[in-house]
PDB file of N, CA, C and O in Angstrom:
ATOM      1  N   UNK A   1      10.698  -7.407  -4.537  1.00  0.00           N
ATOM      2  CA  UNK A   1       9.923  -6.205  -4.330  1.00  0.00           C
ATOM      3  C   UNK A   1       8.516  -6.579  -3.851  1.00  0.00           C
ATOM      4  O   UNK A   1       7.895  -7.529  -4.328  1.00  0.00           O
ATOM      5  N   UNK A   2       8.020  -5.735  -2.828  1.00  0.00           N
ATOM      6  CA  UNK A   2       6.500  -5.891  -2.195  1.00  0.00           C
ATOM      7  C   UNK A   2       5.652  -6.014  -3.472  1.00  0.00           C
ATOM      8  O   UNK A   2       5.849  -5.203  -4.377  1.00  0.00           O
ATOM      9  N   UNK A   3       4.654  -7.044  -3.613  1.00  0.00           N
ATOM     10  CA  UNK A   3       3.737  -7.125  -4.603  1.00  0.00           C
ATOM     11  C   UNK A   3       2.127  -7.155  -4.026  1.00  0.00           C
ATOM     12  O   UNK A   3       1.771  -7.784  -3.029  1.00  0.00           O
ATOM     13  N   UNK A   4       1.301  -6.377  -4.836  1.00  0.00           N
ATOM     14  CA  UNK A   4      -0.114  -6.689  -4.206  1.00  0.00           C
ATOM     15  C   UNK A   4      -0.806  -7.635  -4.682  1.00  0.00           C
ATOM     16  O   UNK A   4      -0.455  -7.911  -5.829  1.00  0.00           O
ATOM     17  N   UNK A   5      -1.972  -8.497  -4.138  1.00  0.00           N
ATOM     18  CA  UNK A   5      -2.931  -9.478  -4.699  1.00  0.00           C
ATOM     19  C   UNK A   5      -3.812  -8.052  -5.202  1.00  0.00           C
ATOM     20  O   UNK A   5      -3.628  -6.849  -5.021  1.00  0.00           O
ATOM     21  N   UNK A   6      -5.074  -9.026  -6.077  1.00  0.00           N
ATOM     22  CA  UNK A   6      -5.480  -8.321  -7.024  1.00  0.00           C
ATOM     23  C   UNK A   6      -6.516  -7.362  -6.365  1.00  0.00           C
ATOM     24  O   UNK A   6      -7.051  -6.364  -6.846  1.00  0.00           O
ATOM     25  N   UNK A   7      -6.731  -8.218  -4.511  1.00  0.00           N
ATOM     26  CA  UNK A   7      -8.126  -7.176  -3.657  1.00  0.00           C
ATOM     27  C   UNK A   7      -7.212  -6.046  -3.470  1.00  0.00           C
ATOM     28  O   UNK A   7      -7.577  -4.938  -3.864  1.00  0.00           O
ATOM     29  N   UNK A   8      -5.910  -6.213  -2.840  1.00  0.00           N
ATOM     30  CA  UNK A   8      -5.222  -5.197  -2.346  1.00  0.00           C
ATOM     31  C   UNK A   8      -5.061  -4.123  -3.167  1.00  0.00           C
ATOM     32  O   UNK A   8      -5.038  -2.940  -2.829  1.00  0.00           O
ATOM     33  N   UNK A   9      -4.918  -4.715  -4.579  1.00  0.00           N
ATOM     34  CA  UNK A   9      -4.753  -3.227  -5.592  1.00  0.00           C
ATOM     35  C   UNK A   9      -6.197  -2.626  -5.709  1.00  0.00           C
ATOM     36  O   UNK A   9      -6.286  -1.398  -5.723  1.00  0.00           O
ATOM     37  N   UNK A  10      -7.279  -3.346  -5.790  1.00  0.00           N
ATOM     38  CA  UNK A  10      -9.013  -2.781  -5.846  1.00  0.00           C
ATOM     39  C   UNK A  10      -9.137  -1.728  -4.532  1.00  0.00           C
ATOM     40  O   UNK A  10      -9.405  -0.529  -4.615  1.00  0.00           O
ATOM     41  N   UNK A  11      -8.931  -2.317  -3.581  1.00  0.00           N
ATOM     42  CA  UNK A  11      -8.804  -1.637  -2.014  1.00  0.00           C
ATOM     43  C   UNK A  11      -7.942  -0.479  -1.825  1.00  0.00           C
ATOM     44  O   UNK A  11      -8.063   0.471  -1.052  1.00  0.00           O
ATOM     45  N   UNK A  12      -6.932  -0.784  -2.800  1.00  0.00           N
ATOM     46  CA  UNK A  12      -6.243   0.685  -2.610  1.00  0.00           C
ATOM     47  C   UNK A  12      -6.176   1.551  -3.572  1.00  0.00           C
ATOM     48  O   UNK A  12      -5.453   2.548  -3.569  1.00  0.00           O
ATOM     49  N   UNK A  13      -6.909   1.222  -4.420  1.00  0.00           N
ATOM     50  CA  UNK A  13      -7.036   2.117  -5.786  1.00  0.00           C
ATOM     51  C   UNK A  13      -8.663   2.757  -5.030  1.00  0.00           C
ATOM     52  O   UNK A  13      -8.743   3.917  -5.436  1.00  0.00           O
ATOM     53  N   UNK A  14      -9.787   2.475  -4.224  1.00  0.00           N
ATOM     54  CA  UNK A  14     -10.989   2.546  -3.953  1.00  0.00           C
ATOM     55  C   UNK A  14     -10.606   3.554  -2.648  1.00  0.00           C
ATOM     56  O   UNK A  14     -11.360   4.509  -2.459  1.00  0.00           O
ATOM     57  N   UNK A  15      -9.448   3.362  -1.740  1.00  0.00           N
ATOM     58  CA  UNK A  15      -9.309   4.165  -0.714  1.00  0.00           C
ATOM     59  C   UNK A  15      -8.865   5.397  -1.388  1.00  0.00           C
ATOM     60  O   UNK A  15      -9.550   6.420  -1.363  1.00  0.00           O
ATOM     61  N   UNK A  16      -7.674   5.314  -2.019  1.00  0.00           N
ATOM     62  CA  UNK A  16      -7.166   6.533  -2.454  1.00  0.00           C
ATOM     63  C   UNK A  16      -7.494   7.384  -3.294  1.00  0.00           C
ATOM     64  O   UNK A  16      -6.862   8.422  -3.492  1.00  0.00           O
ATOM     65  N   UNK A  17      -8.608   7.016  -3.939  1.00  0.00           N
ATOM     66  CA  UNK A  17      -9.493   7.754  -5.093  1.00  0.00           C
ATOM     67  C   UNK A  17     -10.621   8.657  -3.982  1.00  0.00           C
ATOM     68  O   UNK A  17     -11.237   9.695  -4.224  1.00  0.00           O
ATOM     69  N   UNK A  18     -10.606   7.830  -2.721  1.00  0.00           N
ATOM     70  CA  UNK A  18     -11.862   8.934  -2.160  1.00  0.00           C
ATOM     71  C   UNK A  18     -11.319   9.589  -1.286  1.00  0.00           C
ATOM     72  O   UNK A  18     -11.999  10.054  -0.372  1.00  0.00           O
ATOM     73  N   UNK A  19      -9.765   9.815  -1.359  1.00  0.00           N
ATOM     74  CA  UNK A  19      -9.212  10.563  -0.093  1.00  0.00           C
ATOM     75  C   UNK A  19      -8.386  11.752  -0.770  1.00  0.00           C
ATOM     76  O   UNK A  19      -8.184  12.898  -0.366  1.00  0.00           O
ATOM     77  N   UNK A  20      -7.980  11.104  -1.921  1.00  0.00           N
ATOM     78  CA  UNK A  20      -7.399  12.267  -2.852  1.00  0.00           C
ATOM     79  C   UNK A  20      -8.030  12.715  -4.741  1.00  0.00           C
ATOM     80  O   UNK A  20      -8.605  12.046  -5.599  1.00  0.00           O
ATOM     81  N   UNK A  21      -7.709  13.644  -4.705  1.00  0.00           N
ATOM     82  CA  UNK A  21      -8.168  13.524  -6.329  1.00  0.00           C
ATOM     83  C   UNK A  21      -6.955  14.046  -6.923  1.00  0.00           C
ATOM     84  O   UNK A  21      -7.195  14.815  -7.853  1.00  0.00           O
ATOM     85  N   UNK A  22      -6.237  13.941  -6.777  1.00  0.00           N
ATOM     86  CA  UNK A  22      -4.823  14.013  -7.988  1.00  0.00           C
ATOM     87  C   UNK A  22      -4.720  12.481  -8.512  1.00  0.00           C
ATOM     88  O   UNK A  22      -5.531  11.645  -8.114  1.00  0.00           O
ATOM     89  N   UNK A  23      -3.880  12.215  -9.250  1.00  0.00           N
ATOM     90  CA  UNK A  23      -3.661  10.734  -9.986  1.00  0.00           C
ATOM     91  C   UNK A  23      -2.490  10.832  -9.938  1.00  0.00           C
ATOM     92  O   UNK A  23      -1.981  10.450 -10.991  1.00  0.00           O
ATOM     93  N   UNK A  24      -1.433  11.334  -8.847  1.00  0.00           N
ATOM     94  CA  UNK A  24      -0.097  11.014  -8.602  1.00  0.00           C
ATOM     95  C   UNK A  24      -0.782  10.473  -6.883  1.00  0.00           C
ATOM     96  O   UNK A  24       0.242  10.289  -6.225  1.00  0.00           O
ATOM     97  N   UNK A  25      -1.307  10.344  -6.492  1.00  0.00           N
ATOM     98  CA  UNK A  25      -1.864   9.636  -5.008  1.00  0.00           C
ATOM     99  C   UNK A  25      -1.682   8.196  -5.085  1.00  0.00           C
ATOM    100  O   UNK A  25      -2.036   7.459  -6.005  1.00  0.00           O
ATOM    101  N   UNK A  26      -1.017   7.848  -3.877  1.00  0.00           N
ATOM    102  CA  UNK A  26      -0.673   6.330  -3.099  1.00  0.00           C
ATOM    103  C   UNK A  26      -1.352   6.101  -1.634  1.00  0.00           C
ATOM    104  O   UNK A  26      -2.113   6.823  -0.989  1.00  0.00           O
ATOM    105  N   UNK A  27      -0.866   4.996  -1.391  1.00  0.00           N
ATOM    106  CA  UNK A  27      -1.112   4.413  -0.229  1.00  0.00           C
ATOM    107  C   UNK A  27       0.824   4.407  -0.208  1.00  0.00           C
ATOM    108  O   UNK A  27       1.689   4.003  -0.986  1.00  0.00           O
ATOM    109  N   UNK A  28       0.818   5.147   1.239  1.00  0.00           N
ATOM    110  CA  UNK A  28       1.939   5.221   1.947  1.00  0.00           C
ATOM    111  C   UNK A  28       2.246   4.206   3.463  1.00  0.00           C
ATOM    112  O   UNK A  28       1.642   4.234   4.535  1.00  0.00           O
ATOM    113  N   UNK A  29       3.608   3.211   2.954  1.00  0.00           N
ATOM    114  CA  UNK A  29       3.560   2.114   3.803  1.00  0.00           C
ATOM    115  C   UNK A  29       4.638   3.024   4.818  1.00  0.00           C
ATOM    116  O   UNK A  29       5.649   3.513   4.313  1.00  0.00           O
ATOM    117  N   UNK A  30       4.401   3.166   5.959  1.00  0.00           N
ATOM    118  CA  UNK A  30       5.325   3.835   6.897  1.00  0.00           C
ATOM    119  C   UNK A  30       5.930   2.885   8.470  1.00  0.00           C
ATOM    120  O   UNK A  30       5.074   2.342   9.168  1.00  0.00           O
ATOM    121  N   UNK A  31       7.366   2.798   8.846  1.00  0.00           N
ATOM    122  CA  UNK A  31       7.535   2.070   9.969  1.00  0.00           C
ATOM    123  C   UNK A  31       7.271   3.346  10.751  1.00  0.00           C
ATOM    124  O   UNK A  31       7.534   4.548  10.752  1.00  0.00           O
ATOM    125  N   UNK A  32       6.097   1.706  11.919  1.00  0.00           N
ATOM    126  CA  UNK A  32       5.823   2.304  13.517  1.00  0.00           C
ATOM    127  C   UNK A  32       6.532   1.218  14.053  1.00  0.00           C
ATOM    128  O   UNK A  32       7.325   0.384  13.615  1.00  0.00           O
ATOM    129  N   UNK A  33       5.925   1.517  15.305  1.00  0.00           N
ATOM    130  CA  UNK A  33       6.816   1.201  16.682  1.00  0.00           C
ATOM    131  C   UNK A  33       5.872  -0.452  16.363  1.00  0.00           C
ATOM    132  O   UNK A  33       4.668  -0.703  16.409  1.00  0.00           O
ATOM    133  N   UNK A  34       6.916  -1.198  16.087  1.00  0.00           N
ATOM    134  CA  UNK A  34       6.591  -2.541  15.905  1.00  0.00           C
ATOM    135  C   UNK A  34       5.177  -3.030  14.699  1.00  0.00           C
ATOM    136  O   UNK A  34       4.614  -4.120  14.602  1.00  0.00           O
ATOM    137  N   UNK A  35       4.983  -1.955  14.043  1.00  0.00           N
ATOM    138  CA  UNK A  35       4.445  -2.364  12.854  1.00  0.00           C
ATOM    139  C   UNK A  35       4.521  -1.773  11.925  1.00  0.00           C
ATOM    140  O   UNK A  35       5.634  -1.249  11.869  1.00  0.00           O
ATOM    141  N   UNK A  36       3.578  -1.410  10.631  1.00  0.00           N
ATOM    142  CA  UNK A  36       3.638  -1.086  10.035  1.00  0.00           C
ATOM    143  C   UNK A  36       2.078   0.178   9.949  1.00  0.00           C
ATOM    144  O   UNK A  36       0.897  -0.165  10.010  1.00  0.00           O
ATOM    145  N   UNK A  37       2.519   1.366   9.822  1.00  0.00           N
ATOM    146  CA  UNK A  37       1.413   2.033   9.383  1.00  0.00           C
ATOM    147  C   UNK A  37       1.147   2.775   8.266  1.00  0.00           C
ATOM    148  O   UNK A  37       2.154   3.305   7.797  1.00  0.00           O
ATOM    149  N   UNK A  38       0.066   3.000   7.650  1.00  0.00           N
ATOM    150  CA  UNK A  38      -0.226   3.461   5.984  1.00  0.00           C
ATOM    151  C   UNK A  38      -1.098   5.127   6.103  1.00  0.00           C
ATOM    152  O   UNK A  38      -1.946   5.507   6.910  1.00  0.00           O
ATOM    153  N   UNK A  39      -0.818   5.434   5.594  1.00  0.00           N
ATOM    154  CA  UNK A  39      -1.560   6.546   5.132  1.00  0.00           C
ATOM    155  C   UNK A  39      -1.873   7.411   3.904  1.00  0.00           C
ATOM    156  O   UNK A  39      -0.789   7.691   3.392  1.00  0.00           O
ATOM    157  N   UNK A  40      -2.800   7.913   3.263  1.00  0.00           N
ATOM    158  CA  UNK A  40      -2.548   8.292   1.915  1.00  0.00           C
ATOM    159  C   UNK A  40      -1.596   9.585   1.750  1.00  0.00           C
ATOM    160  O   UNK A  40      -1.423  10.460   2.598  1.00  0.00           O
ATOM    161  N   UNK A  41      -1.000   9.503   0.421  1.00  0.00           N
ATOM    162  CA  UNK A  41      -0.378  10.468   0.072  1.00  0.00           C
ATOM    163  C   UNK A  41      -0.503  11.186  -1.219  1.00  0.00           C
ATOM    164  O   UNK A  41      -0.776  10.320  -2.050  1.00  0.00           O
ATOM    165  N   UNK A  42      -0.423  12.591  -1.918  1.00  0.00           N
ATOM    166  CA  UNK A  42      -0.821  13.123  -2.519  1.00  0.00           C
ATOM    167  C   UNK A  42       0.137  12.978  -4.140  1.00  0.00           C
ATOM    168  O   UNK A  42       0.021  13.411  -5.287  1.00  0.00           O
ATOM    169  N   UNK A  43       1.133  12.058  -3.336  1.00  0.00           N
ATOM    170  CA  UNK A  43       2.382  12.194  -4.548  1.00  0.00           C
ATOM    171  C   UNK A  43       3.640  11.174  -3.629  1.00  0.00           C
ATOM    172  O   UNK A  43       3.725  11.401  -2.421  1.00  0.00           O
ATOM    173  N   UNK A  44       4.328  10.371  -4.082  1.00  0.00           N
ATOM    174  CA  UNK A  44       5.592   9.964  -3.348  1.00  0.00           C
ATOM    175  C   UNK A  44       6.774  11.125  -3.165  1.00  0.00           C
ATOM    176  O   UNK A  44       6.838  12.134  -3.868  1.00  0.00           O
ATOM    177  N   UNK A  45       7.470  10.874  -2.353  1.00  0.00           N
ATOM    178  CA  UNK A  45       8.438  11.810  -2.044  1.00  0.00           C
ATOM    179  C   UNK A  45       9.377  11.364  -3.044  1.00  0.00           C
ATOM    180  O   UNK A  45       9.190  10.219  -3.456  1.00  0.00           O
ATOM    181  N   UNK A  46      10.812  12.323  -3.760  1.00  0.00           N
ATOM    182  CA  UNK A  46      11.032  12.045  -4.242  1.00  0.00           C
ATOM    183  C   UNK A  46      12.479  10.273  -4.366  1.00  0.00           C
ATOM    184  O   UNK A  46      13.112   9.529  -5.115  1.00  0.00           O
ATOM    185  N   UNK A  47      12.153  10.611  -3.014  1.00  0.00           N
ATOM    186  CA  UNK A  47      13.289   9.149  -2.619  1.00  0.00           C
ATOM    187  C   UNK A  47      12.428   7.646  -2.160  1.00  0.00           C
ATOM    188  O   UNK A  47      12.898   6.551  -1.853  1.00  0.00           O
ATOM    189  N   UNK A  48      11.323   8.000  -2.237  1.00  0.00           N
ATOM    190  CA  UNK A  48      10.741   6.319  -2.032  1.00  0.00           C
ATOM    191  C   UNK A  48      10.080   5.437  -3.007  1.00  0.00           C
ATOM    192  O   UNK A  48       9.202   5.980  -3.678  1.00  0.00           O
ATOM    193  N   UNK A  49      10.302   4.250  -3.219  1.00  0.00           N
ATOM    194  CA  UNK A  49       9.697   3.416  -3.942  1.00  0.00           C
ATOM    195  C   UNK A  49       8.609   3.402  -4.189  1.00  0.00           C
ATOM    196  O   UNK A  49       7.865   3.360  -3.209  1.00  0.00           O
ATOM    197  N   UNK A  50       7.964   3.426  -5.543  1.00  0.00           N
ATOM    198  CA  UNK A  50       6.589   2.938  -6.068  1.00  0.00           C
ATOM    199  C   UNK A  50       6.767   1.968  -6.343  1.00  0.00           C
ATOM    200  O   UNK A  50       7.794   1.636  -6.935  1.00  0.00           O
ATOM    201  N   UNK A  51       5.598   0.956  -5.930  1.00  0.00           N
ATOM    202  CA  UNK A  51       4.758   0.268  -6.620  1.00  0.00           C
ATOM    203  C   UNK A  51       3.205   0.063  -6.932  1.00  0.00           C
ATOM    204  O   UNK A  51       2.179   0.268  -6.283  1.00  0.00           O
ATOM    205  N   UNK A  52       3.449  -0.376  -8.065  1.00  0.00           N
ATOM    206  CA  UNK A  52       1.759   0.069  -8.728  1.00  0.00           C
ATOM    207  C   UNK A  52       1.137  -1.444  -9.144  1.00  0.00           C
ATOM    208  O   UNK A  52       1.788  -2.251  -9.806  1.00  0.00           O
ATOM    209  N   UNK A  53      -0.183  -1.689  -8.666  1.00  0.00           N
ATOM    210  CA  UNK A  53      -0.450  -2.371  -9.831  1.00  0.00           C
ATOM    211  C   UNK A  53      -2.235  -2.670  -9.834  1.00  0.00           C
ATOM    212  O   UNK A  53      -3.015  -3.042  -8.958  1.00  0.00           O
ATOM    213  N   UNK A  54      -2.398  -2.292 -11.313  1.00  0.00           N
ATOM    214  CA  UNK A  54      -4.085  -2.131 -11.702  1.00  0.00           C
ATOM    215  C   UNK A  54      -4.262  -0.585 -11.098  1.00  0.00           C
ATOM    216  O   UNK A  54      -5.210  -0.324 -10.358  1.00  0.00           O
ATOM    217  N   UNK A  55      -3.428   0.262 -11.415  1.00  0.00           N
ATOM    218  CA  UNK A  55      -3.707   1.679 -11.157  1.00  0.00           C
ATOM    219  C   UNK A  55      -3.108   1.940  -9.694  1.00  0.00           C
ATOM    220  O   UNK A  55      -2.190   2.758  -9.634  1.00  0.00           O
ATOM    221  N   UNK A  56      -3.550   1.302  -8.458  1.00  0.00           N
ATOM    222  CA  UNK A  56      -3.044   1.090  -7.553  1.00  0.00           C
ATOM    223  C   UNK A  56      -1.772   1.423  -7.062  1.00  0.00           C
ATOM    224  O   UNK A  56      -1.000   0.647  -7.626  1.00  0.00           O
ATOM    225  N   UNK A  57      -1.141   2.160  -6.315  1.00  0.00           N
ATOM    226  CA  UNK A  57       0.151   2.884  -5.925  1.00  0.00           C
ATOM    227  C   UNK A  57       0.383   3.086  -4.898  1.00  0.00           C
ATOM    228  O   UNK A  57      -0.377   3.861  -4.317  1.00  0.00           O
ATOM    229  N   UNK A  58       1.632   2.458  -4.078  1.00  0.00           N
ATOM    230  CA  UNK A  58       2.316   2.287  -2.959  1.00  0.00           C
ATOM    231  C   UNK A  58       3.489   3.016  -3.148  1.00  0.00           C
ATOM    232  O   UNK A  58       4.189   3.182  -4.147  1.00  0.00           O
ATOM    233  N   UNK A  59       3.582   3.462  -1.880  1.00  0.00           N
ATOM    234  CA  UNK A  59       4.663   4.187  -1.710  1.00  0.00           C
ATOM    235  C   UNK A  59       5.535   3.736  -0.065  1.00  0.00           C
ATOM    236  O   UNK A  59       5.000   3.571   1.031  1.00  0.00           O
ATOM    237  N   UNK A  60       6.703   3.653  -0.351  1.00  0.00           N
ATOM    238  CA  UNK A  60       7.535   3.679   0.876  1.00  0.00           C
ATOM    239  C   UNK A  60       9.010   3.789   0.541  1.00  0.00           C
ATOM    240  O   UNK A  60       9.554   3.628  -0.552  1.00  0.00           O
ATOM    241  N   UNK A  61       9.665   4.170   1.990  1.00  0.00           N
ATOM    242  CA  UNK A  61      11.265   4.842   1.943  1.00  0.00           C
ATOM    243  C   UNK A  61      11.865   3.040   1.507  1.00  0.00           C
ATOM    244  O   UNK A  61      11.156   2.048   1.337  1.00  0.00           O
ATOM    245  N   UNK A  62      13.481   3.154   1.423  1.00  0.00           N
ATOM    246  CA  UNK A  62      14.152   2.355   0.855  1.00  0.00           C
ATOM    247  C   UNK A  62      13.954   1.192   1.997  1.00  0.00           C
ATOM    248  O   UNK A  62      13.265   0.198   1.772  1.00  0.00           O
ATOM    249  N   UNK A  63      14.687   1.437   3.354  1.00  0.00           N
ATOM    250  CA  UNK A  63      14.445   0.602   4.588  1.00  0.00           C
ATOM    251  C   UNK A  63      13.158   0.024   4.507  1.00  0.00           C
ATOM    252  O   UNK A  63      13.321  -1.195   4.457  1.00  0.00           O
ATOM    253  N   UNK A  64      11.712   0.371   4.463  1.00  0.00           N
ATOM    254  CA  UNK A  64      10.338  -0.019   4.559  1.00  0.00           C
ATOM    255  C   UNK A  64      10.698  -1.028   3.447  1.00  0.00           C
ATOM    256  O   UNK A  64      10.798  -2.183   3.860  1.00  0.00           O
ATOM    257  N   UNK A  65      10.953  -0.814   1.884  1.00  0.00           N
ATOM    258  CA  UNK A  65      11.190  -1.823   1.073  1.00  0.00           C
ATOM    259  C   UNK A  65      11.926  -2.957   0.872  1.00  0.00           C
ATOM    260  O   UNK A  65      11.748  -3.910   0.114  1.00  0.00           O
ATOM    261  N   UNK A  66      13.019  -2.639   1.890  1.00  0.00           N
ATOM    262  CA  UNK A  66      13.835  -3.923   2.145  1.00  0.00           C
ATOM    263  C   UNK A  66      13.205  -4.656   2.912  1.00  0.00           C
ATOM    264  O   UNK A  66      13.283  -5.811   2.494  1.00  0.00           O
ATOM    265  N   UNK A  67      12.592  -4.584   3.862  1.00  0.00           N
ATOM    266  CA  UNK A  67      11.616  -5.189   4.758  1.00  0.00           C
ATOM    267  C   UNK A  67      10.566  -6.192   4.218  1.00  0.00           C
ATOM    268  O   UNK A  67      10.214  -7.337   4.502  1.00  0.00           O
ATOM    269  N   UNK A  68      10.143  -5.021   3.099  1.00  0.00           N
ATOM    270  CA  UNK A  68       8.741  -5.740   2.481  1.00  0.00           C
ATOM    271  C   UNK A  68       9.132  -6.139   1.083  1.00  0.00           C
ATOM    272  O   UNK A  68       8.445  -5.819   0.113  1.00  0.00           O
ATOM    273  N   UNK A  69      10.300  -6.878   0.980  1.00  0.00           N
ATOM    274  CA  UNK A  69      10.807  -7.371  -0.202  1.00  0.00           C
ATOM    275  C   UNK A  69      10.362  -8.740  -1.035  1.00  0.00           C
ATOM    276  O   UNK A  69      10.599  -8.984  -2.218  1.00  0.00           O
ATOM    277  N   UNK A  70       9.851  -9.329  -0.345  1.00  0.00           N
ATOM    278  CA  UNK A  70       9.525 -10.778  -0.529  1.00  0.00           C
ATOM    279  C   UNK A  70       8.431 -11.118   0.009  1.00  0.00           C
ATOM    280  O   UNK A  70       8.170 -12.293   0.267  1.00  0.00           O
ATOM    281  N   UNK A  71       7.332  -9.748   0.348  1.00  0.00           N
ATOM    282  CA  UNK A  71       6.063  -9.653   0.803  1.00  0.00           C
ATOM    283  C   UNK A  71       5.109  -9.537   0.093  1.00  0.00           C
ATOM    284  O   UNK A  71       5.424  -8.985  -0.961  1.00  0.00           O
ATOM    285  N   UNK A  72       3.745  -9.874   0.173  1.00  0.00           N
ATOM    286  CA  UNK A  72       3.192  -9.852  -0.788  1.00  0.00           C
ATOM    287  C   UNK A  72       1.577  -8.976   0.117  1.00  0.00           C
ATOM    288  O   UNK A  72       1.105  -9.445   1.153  1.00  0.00           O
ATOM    289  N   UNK A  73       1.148  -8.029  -0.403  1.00  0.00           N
ATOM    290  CA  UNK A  73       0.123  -7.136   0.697  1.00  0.00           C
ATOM    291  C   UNK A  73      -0.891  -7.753   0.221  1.00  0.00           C
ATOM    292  O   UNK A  73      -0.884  -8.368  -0.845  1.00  0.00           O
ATOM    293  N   UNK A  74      -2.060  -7.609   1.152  1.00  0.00           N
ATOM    294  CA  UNK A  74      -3.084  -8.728   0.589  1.00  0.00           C
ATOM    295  C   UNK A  74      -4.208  -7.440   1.451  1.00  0.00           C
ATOM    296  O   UNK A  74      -3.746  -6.486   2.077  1.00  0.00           O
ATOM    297  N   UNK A  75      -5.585  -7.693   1.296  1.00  0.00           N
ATOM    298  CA  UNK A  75      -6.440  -6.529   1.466  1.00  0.00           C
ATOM    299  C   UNK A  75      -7.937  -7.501   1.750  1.00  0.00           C
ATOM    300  O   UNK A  75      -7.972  -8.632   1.264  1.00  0.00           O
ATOM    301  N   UNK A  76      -8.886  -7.089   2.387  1.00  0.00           N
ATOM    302  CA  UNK A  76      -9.826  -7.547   2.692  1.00  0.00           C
ATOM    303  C   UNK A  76     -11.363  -6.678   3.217  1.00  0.00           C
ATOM    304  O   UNK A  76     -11.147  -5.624   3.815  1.00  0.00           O
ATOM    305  N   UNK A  77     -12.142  -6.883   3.114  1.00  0.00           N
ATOM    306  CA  UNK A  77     -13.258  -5.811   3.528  1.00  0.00           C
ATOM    307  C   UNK A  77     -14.191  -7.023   4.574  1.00  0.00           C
ATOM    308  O   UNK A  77     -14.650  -8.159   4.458  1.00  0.00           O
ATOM    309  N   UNK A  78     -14.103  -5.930   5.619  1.00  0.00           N
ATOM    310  CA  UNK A  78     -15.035  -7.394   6.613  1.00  0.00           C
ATOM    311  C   UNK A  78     -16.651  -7.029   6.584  1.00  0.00           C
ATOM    312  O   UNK A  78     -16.919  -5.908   6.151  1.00  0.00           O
ATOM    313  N   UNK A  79     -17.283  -7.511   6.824  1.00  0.00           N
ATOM    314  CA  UNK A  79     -18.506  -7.311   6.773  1.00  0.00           C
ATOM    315  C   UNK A  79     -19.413  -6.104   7.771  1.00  0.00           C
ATOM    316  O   UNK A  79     -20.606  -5.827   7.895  1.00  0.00           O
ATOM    317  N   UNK A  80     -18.189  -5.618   8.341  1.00  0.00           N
ATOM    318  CA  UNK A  80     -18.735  -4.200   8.999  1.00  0.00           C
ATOM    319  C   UNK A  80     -18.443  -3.484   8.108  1.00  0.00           C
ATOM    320  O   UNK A  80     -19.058  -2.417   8.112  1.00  0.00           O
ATOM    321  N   UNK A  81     -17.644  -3.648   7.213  1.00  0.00           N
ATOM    322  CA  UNK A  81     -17.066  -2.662   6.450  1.00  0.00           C
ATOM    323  C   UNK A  81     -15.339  -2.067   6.711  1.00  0.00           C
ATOM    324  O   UNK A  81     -14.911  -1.206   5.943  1.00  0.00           O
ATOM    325  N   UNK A  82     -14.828  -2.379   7.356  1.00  0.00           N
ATOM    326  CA  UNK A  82     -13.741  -2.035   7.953  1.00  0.00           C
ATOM    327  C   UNK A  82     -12.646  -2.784   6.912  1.00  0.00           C
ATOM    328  O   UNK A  82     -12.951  -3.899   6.489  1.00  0.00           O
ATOM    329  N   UNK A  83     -11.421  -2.195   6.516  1.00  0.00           N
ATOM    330  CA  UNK A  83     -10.519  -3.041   5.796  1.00  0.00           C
ATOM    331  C   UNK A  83      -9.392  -3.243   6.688  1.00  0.00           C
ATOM    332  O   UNK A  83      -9.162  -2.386   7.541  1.00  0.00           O
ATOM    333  N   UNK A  84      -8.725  -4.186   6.601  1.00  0.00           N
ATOM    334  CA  UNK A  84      -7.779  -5.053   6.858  1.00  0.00           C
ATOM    335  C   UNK A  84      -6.751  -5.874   5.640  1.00  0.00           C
ATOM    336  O   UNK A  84      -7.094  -6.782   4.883  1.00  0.00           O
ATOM    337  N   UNK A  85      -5.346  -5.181   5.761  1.00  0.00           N
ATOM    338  CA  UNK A  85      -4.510  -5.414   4.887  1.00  0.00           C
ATOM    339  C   UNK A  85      -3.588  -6.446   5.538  1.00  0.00           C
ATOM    340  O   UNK A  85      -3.429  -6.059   6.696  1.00  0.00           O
ATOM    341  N   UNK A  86      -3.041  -7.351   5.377  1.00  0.00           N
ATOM    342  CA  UNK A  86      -2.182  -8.566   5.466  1.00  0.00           C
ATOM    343  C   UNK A  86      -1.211  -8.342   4.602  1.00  0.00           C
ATOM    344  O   UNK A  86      -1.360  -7.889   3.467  1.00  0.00           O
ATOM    345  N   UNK A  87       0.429  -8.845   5.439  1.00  0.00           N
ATOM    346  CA  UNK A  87       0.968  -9.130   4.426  1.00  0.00           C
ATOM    347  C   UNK A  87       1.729 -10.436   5.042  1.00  0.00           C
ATOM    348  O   UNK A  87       2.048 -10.760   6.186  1.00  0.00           O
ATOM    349  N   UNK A  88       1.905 -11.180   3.450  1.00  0.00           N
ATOM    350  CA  UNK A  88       2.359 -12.928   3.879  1.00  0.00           C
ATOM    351  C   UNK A  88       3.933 -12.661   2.641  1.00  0.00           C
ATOM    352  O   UNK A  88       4.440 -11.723   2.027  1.00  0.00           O
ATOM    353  N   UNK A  89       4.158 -14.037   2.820  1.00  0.00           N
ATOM    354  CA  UNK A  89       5.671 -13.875   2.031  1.00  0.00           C
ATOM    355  C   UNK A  89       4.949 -14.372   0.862  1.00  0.00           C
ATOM    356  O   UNK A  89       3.907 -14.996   0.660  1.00  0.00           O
ATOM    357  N   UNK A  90       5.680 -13.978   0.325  1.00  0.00           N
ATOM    358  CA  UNK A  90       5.405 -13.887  -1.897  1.00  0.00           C
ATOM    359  C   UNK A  90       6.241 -15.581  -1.603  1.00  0.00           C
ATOM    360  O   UNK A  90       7.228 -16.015  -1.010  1.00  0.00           O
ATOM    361  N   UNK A  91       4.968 -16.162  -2.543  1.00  0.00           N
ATOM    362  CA  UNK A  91       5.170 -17.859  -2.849  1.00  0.00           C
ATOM    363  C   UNK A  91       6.227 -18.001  -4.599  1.00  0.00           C
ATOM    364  O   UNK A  91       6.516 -19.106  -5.058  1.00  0.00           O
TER     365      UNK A  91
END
């Protein structure tokens, strides 16, 4: 199962707190056309995977999770301020 490092859960517990105010809100991992795109969500649907961790909550359909099974999301803040999420294979 996709796991986060400990920035990625800070980063996405910090995005989704200022985009939503319910406490059923994720970061939604969605397939695009040759990548991957995220967006927040107010609640998971009732057929896609959570994962949580340090409050932190991801959401994606079953296919997105098979994908990101042995992935590990990783998160970063650059010095403009802009974030950038990585994901590498879980060691």
């Amino acid at each position: 199962m996709l796991t986060l490092t400990e920035n990625a859960g800070t980063v996405v517990s910090d995005l989704v707190a200022r985009a939503s105010e319910t406490d059923t809100a994720g970061l939604r991992i969605l397939q695009g056309d040759n990548r991957f795109d995220i967006a927040i969500a107010d609640a998971p649907a009732p057929t896609e995977i959570v994962v949580e961790r340090q409050g932190a909550r991801v959401f994606m359909d079953a296919p997105v999770a098979q994908v990101l099974d042995e992935m590990t999301l990783d998160a970063v803040i650059t010095p403009e301020g802009d974030i950038r999420f990585a994901l590498a294979p879980q060691l």
